[in-house]
C-alpha positions as CSV (number, residue, x, y, z in Angstrom):
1,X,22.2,6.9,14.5
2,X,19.8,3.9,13.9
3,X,17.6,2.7,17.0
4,X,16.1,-0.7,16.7
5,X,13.2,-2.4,18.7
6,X,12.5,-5.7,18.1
7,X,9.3,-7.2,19.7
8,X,7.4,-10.7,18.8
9,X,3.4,-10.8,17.1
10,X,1.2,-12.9,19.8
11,X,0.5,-15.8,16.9
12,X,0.1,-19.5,16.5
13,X,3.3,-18.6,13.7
14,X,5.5,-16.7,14.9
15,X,7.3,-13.6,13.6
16,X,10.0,-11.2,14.3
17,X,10.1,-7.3,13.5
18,X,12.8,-5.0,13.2
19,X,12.6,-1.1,13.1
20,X,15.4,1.4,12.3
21,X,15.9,4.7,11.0
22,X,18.4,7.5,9.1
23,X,17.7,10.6,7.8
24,X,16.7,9.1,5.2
25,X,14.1,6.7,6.2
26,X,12.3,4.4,8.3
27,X,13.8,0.7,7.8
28,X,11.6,-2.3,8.7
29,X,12.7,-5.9,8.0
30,X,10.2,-9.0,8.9
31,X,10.9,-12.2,9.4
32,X,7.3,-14.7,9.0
33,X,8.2,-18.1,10.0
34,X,7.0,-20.5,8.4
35,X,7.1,-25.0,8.1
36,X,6.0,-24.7,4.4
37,X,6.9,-22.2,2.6
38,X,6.2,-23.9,-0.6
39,X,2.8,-23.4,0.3
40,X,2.7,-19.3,0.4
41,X,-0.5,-18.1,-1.0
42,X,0.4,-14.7,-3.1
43,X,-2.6,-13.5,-5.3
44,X,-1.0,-9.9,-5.6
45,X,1.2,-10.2,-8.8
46,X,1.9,-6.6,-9.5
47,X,2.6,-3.5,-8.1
48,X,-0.7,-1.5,-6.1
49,X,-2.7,-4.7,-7.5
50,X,-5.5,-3.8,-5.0
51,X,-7.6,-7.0,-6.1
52,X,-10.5,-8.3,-4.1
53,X,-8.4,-11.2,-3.1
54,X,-5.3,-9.6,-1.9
55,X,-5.9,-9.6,1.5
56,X,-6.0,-13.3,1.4
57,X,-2.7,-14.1,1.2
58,X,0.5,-14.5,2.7
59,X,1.7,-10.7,3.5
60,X,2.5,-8.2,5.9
61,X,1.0,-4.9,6.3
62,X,2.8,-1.7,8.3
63,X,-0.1,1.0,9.1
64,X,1.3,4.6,10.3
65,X,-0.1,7.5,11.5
66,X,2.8,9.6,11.3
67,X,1.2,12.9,13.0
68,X,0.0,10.8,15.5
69,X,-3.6,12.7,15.3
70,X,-5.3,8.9,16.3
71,X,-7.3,9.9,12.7
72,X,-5.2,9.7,9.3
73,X,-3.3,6.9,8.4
74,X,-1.6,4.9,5.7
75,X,-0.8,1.6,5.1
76,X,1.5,-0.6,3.0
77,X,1.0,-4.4,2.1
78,X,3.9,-6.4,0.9
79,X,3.6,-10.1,0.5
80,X,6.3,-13.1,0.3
81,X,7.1,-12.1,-3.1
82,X,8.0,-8.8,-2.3
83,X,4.7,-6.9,-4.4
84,X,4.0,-3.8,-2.6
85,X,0.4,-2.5,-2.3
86,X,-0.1,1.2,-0.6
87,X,-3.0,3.5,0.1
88,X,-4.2,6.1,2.6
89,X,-7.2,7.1,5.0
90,X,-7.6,10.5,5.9
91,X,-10.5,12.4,8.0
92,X,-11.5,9.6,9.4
93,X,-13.2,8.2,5.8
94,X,-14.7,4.7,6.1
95,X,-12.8,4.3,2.6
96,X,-8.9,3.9,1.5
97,X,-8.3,5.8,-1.6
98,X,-4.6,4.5,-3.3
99,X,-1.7,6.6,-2.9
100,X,1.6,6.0,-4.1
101,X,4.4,6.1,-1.2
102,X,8.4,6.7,-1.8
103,X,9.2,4.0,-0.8
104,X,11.0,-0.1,-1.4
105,X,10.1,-3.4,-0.8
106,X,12.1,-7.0,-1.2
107,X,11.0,-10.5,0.1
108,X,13.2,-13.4,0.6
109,X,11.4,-17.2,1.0
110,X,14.0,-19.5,2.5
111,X,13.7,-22.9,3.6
112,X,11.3,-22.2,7.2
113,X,10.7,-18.3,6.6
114,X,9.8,-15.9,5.0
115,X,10.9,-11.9,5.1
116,X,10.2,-8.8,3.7
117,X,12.5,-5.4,4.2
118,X,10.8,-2.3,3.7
119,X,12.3,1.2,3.4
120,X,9.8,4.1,3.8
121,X,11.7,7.5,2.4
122,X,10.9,10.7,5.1
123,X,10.0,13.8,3.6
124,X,6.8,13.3,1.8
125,X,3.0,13.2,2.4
126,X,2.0,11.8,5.5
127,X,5.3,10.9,6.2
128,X,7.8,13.9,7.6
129,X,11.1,13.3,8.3
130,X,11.0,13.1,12.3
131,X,13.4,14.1,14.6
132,X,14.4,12.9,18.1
133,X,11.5,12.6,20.6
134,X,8.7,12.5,17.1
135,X,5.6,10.3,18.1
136,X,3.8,8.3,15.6
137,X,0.7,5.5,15.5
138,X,2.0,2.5,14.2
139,X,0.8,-1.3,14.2
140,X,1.9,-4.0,11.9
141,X,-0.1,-7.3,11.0
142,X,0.6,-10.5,9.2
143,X,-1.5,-12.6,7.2
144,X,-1.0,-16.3,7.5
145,X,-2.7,-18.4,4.5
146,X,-5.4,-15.7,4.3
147,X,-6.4,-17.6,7.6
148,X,-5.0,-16.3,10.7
149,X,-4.4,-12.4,11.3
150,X,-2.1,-11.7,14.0
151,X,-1.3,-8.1,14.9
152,X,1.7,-6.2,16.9
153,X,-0.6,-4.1,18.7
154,X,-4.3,-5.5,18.5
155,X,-7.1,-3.9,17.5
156,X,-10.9,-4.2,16.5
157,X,-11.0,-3.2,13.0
158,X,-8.7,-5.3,11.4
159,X,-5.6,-2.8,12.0
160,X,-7.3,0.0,10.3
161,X,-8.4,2.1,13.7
162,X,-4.9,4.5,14.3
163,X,-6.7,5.4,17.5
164,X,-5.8,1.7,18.8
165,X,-2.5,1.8,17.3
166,X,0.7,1.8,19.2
167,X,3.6,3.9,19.4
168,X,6.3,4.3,17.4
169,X,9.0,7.0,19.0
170,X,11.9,8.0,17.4
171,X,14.8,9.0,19.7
């Protein structure tokens, strides 16, 4: 069984996310629009390059509290040419600390778009394997030119606050 939502990023550019899930794993594919995507700005070039310039490019970040305490949370950061970056929060700290995930990341750029399909794998830390009826934070944002921050749920601290996150339910 697979369910799907699908619900559109308030944005100047718009976007389109799908969520899915197996046993195995939590499936996300998004789909950035874009009128030039000859123009994508990607200053991430390697894997968990965590650079001061990342976050000024053309990517799309999931954040997920996955026990839904409104506290911990991780993030993942993939941009348009499919370089994954990943780290966690816990306790509340002020600070991420890098963490490694299970988990896969491709990006397309066509001729008006842009997408990235994630896979997160259940079954490790911060991330159990959920089962019908589980309840966790989640928000996703995208970053347009380093410019323009649009988020699925918004919040006041740049996506980082799970306690304004929204929910992710898997039935």
């Amino acid at each position: 069984y697979v369910g799907i939502h699908s619900a559109p990023l308030p944005s100047a550019v718009a976007s389109d996310l799908r969520l899915g899930y197996t046993d195995e794993g939590l499936y996300i594919g998004f789909v950035a629009y874009d009128e030039h995507p000859d123009s994508l700005v990607t200053r991430v070039h390697a894997y968990d390059d965590w650079s001061y310039e990342s976050w000024r490019e053309d990517r799309v970040e999931f954040f997920f509290d996955a026990d839904f305490d409104r506290w911990d949370l991780f993030q993942v950061a993939v941009n348009s040419q499919g370089y994954l970056v990943d780290a966690r929060r816990e306790g509340g700290a002020k600070r991420f600390e890098e963490f490694d995930f299970d988990g896969r990341a491709v990006a397309h750029v066509g001729v008006d778009r842009w997408s990235v399909e994630y896979m997160l794998e259940f079954g490790q830390p911060m991330a159990p394997r959920p089962t019908p009826g589980t309840v966790w934070g989640f928000n996703v944002s995208r970053s347009f030119r380093g410019m323009e921050f649009s988020q699925w749920v918004r919040t006041y601290r740049g996506g980082t606050n799970p306690a304004e996150f929204g929910v992710l339910r898997f039935d």
